[in-house]
C-alpha positions in Angstrom: 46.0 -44.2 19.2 42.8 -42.6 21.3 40.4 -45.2 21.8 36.9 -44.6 19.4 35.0 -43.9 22.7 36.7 -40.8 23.5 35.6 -39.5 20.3 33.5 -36.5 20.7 32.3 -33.3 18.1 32.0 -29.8 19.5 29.9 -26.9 18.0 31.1 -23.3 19.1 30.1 -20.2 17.2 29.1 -21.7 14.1 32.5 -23.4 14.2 32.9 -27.7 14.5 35.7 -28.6 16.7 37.0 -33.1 16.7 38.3 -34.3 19.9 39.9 -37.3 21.0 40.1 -37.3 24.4 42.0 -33.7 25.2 43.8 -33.6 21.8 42.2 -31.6 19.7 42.0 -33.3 15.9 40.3 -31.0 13.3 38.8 -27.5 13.6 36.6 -25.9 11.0 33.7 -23.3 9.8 30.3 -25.2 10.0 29.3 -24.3 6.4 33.0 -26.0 5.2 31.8 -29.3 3.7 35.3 -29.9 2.1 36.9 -29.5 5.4 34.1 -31.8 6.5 34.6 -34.0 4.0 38.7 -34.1 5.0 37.6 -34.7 8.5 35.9 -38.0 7.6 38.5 -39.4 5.5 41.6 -38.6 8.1 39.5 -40.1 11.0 38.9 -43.2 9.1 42.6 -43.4 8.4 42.9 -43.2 11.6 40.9 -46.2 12.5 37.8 -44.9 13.3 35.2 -46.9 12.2 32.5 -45.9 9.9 29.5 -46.3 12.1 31.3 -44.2 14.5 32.2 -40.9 12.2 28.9 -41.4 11.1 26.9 -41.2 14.4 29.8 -38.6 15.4 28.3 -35.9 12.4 24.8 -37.2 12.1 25.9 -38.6 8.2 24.8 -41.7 7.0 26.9 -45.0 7.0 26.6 -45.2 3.5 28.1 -41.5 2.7 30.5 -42.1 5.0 31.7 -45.3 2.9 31.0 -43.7 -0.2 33.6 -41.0 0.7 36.6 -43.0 2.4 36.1 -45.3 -0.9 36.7 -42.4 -3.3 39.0 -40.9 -1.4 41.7 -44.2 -1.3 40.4 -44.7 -5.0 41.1 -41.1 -6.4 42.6 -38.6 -3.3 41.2 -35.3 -2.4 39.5 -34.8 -6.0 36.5 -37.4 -4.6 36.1 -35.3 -1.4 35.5 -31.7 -3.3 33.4 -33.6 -5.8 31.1 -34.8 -2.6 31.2 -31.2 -0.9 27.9 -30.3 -2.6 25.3 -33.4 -1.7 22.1 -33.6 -3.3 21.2 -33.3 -6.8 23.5 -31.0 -9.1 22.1 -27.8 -10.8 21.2 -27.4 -14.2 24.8 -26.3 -16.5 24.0 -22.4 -18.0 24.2 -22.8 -22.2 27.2 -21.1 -21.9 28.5 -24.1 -20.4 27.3 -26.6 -22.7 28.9 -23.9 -25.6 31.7 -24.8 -24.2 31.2 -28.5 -23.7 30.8 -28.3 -27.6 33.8 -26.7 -28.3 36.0 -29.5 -26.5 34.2 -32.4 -28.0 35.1 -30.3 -31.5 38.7 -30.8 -30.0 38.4 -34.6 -29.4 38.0 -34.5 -25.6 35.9 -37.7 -24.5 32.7 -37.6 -22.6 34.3 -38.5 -19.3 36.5 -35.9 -19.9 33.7 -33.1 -20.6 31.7 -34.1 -17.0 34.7 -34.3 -15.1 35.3 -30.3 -15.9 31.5 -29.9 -15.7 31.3 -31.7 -12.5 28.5 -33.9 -14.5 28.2 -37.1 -15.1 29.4 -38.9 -18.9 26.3 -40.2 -19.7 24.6 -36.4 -18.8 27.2 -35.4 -21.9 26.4 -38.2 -23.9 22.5 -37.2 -24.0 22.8 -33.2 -24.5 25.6 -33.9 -27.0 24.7 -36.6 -28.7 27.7 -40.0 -29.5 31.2 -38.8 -30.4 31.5 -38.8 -34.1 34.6 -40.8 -35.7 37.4 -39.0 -37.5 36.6 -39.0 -41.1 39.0 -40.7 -43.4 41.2 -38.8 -45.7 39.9 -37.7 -49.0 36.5 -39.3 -48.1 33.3 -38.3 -46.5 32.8 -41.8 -44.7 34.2 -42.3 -40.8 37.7 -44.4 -41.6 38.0 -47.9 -40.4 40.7 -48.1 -37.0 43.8 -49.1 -37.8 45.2 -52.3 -36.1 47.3 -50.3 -34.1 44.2 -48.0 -33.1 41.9 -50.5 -31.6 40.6 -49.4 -28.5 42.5 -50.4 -24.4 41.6 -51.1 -21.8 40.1 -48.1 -19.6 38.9 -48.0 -16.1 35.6 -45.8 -16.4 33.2 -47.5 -18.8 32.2 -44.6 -21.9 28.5 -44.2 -23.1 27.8 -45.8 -26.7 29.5 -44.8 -29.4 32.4 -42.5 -27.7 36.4 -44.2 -28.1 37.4 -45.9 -25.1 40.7 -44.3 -23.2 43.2 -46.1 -21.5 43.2 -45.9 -18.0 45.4 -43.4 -15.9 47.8 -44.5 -13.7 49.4 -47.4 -15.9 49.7 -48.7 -19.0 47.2 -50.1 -21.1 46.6 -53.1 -22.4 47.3 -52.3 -25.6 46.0 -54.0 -28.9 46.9 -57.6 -29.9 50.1 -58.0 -31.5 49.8 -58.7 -35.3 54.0 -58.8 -35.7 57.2 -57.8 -34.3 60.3 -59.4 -32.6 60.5 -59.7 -28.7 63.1 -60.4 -26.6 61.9 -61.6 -22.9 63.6 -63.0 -20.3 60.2 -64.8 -19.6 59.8 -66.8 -22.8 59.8 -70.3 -21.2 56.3 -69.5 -19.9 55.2 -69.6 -23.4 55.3 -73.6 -22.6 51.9 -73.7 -20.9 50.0 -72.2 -24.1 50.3 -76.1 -25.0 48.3 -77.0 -21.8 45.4 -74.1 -22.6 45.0 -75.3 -26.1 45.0 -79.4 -25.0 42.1 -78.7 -22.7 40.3 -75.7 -23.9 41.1 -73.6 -21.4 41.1 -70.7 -24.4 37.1 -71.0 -24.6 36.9 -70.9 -20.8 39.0 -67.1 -20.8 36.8 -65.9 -23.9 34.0 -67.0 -22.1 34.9 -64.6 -18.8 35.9 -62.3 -21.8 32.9 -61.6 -23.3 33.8 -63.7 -26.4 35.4 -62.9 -29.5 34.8 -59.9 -32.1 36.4 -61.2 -34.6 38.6 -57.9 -35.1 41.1 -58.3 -31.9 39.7 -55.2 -30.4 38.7 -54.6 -26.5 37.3 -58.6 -26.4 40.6 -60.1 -27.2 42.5 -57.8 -25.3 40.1 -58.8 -21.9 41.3 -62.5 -23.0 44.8 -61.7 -23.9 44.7 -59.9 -20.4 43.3 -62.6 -18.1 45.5 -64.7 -20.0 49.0 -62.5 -18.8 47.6 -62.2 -15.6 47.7 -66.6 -15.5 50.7 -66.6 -17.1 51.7 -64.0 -14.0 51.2 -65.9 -11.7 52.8 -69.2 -13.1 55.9 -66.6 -13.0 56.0 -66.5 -9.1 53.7 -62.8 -9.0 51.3 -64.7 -6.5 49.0 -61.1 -6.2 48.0 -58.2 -8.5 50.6 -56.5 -6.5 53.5 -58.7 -7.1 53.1 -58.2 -11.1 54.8 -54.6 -10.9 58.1 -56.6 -10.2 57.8 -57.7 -13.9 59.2 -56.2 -16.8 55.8 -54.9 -18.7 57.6 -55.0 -22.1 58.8 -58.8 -21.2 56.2 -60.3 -19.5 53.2 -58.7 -22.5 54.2 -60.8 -25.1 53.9 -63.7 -23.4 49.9 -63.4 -23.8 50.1 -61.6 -27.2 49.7 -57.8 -26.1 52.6 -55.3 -26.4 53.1 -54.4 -22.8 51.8 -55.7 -19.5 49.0 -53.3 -17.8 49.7 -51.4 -14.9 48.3 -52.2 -11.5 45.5 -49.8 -11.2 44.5 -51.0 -14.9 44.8 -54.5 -13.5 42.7 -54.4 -10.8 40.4 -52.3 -11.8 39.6 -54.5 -15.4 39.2 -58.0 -13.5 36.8 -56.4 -11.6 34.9 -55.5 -14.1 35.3 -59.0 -16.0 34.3 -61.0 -12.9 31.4 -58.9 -12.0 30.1 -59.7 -15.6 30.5 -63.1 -15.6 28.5 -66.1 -14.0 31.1 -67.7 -11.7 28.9 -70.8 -11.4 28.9 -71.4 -14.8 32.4 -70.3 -15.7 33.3 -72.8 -13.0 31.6 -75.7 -14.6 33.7 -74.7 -17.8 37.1 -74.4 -16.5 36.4 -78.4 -14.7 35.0 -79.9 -17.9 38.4 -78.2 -19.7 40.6 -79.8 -17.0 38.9 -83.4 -17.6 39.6 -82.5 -21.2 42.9 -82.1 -20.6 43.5 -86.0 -19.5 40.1 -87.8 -18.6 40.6 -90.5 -15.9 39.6 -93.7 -16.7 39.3 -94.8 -13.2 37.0 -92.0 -12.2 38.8 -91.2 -8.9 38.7 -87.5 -7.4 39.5 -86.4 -4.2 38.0 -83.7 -1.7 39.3 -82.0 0.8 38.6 -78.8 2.8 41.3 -76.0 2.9 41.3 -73.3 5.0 42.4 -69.4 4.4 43.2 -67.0 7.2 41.8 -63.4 6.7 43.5 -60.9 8.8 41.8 -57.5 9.7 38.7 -55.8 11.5 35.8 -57.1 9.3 33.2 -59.6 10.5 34.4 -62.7 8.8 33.6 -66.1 10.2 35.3 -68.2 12.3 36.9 -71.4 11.5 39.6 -73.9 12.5 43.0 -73.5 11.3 44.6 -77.3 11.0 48.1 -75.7 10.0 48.0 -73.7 13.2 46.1 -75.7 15.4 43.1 -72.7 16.5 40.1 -71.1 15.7 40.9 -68.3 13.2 38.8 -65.7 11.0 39.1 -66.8 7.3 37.0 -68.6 4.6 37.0 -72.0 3.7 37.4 -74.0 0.4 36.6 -77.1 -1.2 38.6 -78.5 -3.5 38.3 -81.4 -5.9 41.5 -82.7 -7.5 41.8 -85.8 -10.2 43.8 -89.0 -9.3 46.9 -87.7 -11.1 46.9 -84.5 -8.6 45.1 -81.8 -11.3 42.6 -79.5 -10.2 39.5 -79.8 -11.0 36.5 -77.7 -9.6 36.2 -75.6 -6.0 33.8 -73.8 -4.0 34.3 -71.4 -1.2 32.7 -69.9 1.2 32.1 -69.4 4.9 34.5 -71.8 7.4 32.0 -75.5 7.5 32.7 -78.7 7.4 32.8 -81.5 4.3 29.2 -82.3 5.3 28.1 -78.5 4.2 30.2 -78.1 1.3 30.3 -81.2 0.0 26.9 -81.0 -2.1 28.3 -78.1 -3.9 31.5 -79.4 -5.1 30.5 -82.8 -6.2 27.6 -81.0 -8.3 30.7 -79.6 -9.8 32.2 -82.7 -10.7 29.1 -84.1 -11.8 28.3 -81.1 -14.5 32.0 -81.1 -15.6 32.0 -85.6 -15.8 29.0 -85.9 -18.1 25.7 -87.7 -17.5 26.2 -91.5 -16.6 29.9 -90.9 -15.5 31.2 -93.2 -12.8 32.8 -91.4 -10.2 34.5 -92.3 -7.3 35.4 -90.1 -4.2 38.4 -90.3 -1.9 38.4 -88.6 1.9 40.5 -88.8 4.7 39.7 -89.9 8.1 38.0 -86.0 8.5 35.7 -86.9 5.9 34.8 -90.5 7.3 31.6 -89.7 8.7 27.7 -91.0 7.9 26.2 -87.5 6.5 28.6 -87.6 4.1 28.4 -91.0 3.0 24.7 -90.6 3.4 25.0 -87.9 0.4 27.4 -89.9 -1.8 24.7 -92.5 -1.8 21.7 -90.4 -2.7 24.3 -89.0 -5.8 24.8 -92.7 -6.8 28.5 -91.9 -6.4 31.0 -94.3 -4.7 33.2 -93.2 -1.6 36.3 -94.4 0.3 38.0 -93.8 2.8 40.1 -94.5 5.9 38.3 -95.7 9.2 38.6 -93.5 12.2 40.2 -94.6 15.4 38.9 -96.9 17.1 40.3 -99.7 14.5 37.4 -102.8 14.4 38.3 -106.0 15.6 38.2 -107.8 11.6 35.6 -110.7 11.3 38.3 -112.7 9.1 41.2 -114.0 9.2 43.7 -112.7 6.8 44.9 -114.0 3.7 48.1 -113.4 1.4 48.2 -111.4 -2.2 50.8 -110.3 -4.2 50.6 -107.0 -6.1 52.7 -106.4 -9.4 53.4 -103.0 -10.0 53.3 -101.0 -13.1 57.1 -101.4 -13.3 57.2 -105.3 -12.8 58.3 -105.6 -9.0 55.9 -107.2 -7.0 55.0 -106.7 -3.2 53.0 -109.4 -0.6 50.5 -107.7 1.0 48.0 -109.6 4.3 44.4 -108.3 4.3 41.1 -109.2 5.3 37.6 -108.4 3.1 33.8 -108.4 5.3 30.8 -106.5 5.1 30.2 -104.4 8.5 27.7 -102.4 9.2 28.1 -98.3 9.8 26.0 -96.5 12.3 23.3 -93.8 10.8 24.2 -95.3 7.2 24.1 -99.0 6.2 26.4 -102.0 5.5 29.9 -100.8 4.0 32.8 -102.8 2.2 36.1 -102.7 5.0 39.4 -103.9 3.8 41.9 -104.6 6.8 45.3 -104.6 6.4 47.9 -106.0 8.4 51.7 -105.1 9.1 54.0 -107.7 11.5 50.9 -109.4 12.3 48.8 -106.0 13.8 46.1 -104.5 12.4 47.3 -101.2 9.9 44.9 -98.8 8.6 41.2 -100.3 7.6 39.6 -99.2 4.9 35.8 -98.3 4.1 34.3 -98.4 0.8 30.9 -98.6 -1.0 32.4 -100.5 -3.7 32.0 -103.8 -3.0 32.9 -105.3 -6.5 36.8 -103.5 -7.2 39.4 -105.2 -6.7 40.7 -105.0 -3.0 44.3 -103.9 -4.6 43.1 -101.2 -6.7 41.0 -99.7 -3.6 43.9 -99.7 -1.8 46.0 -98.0 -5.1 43.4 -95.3 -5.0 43.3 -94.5 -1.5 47.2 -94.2 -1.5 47.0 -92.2 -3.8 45.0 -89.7 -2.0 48.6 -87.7 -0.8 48.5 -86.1 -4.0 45.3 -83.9 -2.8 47.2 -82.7 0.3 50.3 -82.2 -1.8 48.6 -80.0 -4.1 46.8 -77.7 -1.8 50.2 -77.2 0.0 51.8 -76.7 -3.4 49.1 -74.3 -5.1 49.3 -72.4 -1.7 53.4 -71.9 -1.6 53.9 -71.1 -5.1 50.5 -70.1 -6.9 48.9 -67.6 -3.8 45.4 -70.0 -3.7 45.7 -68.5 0.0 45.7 -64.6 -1.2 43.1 -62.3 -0.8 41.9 -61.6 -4.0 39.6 -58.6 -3.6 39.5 -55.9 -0.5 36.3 -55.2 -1.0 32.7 -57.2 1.0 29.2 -56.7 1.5 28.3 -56.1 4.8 25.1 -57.8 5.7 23.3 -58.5 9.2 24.1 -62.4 10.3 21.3 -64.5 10.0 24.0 -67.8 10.6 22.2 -70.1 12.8 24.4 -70.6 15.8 24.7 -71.7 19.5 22.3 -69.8 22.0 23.9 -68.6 24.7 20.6 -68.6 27.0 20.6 -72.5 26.1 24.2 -72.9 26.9 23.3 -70.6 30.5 20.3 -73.2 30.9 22.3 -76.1 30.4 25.2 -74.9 32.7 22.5 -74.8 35.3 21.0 -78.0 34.8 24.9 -79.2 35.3 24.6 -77.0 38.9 21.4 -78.9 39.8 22.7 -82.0 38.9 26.3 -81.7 41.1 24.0 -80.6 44.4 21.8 -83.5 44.3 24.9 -86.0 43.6 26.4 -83.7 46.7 23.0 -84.2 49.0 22.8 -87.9 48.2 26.2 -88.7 49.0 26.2 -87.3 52.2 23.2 -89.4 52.9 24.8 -92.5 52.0 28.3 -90.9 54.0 25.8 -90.5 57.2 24.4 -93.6 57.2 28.5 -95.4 57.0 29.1 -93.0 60.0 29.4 -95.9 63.5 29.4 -93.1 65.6 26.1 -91.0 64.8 23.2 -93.4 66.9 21.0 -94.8 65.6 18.1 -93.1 67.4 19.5 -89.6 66.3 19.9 -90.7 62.5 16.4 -92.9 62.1 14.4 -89.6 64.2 16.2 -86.6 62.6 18.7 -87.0 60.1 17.4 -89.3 57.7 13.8 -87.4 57.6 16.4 -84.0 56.8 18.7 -85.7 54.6 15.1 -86.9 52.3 13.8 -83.5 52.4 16.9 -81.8 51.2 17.3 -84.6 48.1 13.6 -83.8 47.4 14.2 -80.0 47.1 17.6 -81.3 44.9 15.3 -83.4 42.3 12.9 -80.6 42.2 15.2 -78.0 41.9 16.5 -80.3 39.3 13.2 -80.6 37.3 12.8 -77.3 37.1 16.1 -76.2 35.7 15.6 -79.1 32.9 12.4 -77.3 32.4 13.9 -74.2 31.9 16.4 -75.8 30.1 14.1 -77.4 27.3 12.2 -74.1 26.6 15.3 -72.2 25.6 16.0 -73.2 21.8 19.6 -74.2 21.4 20.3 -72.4 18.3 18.9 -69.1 16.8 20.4 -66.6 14.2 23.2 -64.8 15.3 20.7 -61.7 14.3 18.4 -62.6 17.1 21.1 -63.1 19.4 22.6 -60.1 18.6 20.9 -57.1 16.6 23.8 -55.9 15.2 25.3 -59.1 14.1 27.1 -58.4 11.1 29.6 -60.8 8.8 31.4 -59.7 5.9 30.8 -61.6 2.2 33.5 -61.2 -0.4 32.2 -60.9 -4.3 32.1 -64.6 -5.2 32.6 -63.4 -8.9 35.5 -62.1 -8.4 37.2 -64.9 -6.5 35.8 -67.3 -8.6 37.9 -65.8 -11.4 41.3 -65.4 -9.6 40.7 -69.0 -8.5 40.4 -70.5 -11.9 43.3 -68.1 -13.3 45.6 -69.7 -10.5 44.6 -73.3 -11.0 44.9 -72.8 -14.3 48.7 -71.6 -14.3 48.8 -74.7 -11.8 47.6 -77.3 -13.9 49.4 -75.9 -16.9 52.6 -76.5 -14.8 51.4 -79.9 -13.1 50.8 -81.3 -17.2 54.3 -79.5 -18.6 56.0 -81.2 -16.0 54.5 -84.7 -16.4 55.2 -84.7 -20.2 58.6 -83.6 -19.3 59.2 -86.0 -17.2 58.7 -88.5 -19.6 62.3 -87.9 -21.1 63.7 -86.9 -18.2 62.9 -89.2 -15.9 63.5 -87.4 -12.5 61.0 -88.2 -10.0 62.4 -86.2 -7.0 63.0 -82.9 -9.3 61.1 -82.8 -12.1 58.6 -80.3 -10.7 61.0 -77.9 -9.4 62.9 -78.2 -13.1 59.9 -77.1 -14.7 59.0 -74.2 -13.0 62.3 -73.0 -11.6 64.2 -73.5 -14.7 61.7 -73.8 -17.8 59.5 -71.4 -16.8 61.0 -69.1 -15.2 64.0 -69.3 -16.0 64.9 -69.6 -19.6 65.0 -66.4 -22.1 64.3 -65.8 -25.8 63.1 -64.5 -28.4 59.0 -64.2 -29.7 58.9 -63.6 -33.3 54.7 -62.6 -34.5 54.1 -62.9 -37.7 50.6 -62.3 -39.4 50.0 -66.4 -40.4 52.5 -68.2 -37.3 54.2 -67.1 -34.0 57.7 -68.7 -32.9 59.7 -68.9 -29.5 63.2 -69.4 -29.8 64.2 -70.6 -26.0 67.6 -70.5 -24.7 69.1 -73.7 -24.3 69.0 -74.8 -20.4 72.7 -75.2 -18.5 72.3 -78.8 -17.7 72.3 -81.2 -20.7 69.7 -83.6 -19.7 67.4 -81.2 -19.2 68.4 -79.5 -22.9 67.4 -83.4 -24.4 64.3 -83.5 -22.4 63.5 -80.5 -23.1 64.4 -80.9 -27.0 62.6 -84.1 -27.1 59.2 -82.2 -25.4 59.4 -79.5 -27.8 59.2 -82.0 -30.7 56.0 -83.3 -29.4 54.6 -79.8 -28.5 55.1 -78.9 -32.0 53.4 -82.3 -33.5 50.2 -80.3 -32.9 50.8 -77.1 -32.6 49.3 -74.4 -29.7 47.7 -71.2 -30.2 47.3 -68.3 -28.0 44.0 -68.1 -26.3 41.9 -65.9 -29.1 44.3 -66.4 -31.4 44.2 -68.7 -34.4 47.8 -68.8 -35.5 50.1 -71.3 -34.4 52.9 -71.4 -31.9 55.9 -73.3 -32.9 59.1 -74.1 -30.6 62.5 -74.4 -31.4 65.6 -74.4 -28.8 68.6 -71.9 -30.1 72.2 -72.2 -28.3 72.5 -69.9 -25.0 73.8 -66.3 -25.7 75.0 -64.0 -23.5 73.4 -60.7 -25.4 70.6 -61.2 -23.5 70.6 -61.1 -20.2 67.7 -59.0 -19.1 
């Protein structure tokens, strides 16, 4: 690959000739915009960046974007469409003639400016809405069928014109009213029951756009964000992955006839995230997951987790724990209940708890209630004063483990005996006081001991829980760290979820170099006075200098050269303290630049993954109740419920019924019998949907085995 430097544009005889270096790239007529246009996009495939093709032709950064977009979105069509810049001419009437003659044939507004090189809505004014087909043997525009109700498109149509499905992929086609389907995925028709206990239906009509009562393009944005949750419960961890599903197998689970293609996909959750409010449809997916199973104990834990991003743009730096270095990515903050359910997030830039903190435990607080007592759990990282600092002004109670150092305990330690929920009992040696944390105030610390040496300490700002329970919920704080490692392996919380970001100039306050050039100084100043005085002191040890010679010239020369030291000294720290030691990375650098991902749109992809999560983490808690397997009962549910066990979904207009195939192993066919039966005690519905979903377990066939 030449190097962007060597880069250079030639103009000879009214032709343009691209060089990299001697090689000779692209040669073409002046007046060629298309070839132009070509140019751009290859040397950006190339590598080249955007601000350099643009300087290189005298274009603006923004054209240059504009093209390479359209180009990777729609191929050489978006170049010719860009070969004429400036505002279009007026269409002949001859033209719009024949615009009316193909809306007389039923093409679509879209359709009509892409042959006039206009755009839909230009169509829409000089034409007027697209009129509906009149009903047979009346005068009136008919009523759509079921089967006619519009799909999902890509290109949004003006008021009033049909919508199209989008090129390049299925549609999501209209909501199935009945029918018989076979799917090889049927067992993830299980974690409807966990979006109808806790409401998580409401949450996806809300990023929807609601409910129209007539199962048209709003249910079908539901049933779609729905299949794409469901998609990723199935192991499809990005929008990528889904194409390795069977569209006709993996649609029914979410009540549409076929899965949508990628480019439908992507290109609809875009436009459902842009619409929405993600800090509001956060707030509604954590009060549903507190629906789903309040906590009467009111313990949550936070902890930050880190997400490597890859490539050239100007993302922040952070500090990777799982590889142990400084790394581009974005940070999150998760919140997670005492029984290891999400609960709320925020992302952002790499920071620390102190930063993010604020945000997430608003969260919580909007999703708990008013008056709601809620206690948070960190880990040593989060153990420090600003944070506790915060938790106080929030009247929320903290604990924690104490960093290293361990205190010397005040007490001497006594004996307790803790019963556990399943009657055995364990001795425990601990000591209680009241100690007093730097930059924050007196704190409750609970020692324990092991073999007679101190163990892990404890810090709490509940001083009137018993010292058991505090040491119950602060053991329980693995399940955090278990369930980012576990949404991050099998449900892609680590994935990019959208290519594109806003490029912005960096205002971040960070370090100053000058300060840290200053300060480095300073350092210098200080080493040569230590240097001057200890050859002093070296001088006057030295028996063979006499005393004559060192009392008449070197101890005069040895005070003169420490006075130059202290004043060279003073003057550096001078320096030094003139030089703010942090400025915007903008004043630092004028072309600072960082790169901001749509929060909208990872907001959504966030709560459809924790969602499938969660809906897993409750199946296979209730399933655990009859099958009692605490080493596998995770795996169990997700490797062989829900993705692994066929059958058959019959719709019919009033109920809707999944017939699963019975599982190998015979415990897990009673478990799984015996969970059904309660499932069906109040039955689920599909989100949007009013009619009820009943299970029923049918003996393993081999007919199907697609």
């Amino acid at each position: 690959m030449p190097e962007p430097a060597d880069l250079r544009l030639h103009k000879v005889n009214g032709r343009c000739v691209i060089t990299a270096g001697p090689v000779v790239l692209f040669d073409y007529d002046g007046a060629d915009v298309v070839m132009r246009n070509l140019a751009i996009s290859a040397l950006r495939r190339l590598g080249f960046t955007g601000r350099r093709v643009a300087a290189l032709l005298g274009l603006t950064e923004n054209y240059v974007a504009t093209l390479h977009a359209g180009a990777a979105r729609d191929g050489s069509a978006a170049l010719i469409r860009h070969a004429r810049p400036g505002r279009p001419g007026k269409l002949a009437d001859a033209d719009w003639a024949d615009a009316a003659a193909w809306r007389g044939q039923g093409l679509t507004g879209t359709e009509i400016g892409q042959r006039l090189g206009v755009a839909h809505t230009t169509v829409s004014r000089r034409l007027g809405p697209r009129r509906k087909p009149a009903a047979k043997g009346t005068g009136a525009a008919a009523a759509p069928r079921q089967d006619e109700l519009p799909a999902v498109h890509l290109e949004p149509e003006p008021a009033g014109t049909p919508e199209q499905p989008a090129a390049g992929g299925p549609p999501a086609g209209p909501p199935v009213t009945d029918g018989v389907f076979a799917s090889r995925y049927a067992g993830a028709m299980l974690l409807h029951a966990f979006a109808s206990a806790s409401g998580a239906g409401a949450v996806l009509a809300a990023a929807g756009g609601g409910q129209d009562g007539g199962g048209g393009r709003r249910f079908a944005d539901v049933g779609l964000l729905s299949a794409v949750s469901i998609c990723f419960a199935l192991g499809a961890a990005t929008i990528e992955q889904h194409k390795h599903l069977t569209a006709s197998r993996a649609g029914p689970l979410a009540g549409l006839s076929v899965l949508p293609g990628q480019r439908t996909l992507r290109s609809r959750l875009a436009a459902i995230a842009d619409a929405t409010d993600p800090a509001e449809l956060q707030a509604m997916f954590a009060a549903a997951m507190l629906a789903a199973g309040p906590c009467a104990s009111g313990v949550s834990y936070v902890d930050d987790h880190f997400v490597p991003c890859t490539g050239a743009r100007p993302v922040g730096m952070g500090w990777n724990n799982k590889r142990g270095r400084a790394e581009k990515g974005r940070a999150g903050t998760h919140v997670t209940a005492r029984d290891g359910r999400a609960v709320c997030f925020v992302t952002g830039e790499p920071s620390g708890l102190t930063v993010t903190l604020p945000g997430a435990l608003a969260e919580l607080k909007k999703a708990a209630g008013p008056g709601a007592q809620i206690m948070l759990g960190f880990d040593r990282g989060g153990a420090c004063p600003q944070v506790f600092r915060h938790c106080r002004q929030e009247q929320v109670h903290w604990v924690t483990y104490r960093r290293a150092p361990l205190a010397v305990p005040a007490r001497l330690p006594v004996l307790a005996t803790i019963t556990r929920p399943g009657g055995s009992s364990r001795t425990i040696s601990r000591a209680g006081e009241t100690v007093q944390i730097k930059d924050y105030g007196q704190a409750r610390q609970i020692t324990l001991f092991e073999h007679g040496q101190v163990a892990p300490q404890i810090l709490t700002s509940d001083f009137g829980a018993c010292p058991a329970e505090i040491l119950s919920w602060l053991k329980s704080r693995w399940r955090e760290e278990n369930f980012l490692r576990y949404a991050s392996e099998n449900y892609g919380i680590d994935k990019i979820c959208d290519y594109a970001a806003a490029i912005e100039t960096n205002t971040k306050i960070t370090g100053n170099p000058a300060r840290k050039t200053a300060t480095a100084a300073v350092r210098q100043a200080e080493k040569a006075l230590t240097t001057t005085r200890e050859e002093l002191a070296a001088m006057l040890r030295d028996p063979a200098i006499p005393a004559a010679a060192r009392n008449e010239r070197l101890i005069p020369a040895a005070q003169k050269k420490i006075t130059r030291a202290e004043r060279a000294l003073a003057a550096a720290g001078t320096a030094r303290d003139k030089i703010p030691a942090k400025l915007p990375a903008s004043a630092i650098d004028p072309e600072a630049q960082r790169a901001l991902q749509r929060a909208s749109r990872r907001s959504l992809q966030m709560i459809l993954r924790l969602l499938a999560c969660n809906a897993e983490h409750w199946l296979s808690r209730h399933l655990n109740a009859y099958l009692c397997d605490d080493d596998e009962y995770r795996a169990i549910t997700r490797e062989t419920i829900i993705r692994g066990l066929a059958g058959v979904i019959t719709y019919a207009p009033d109920a809707i019924t999944v017939a699963l195939d019975e599982p190998g192993a015979p415990r897990v066919t009673r478990a799984l019998r015996l969970l059904l039966g309660e499932i069906n005690a109040a039955p689920p519905s599909l989100p949007g949907d009013t009619r009820p979903i009943t299970y029923q377990l049918a003996p393993r066939t081999s007919a199907f085995n697609s």
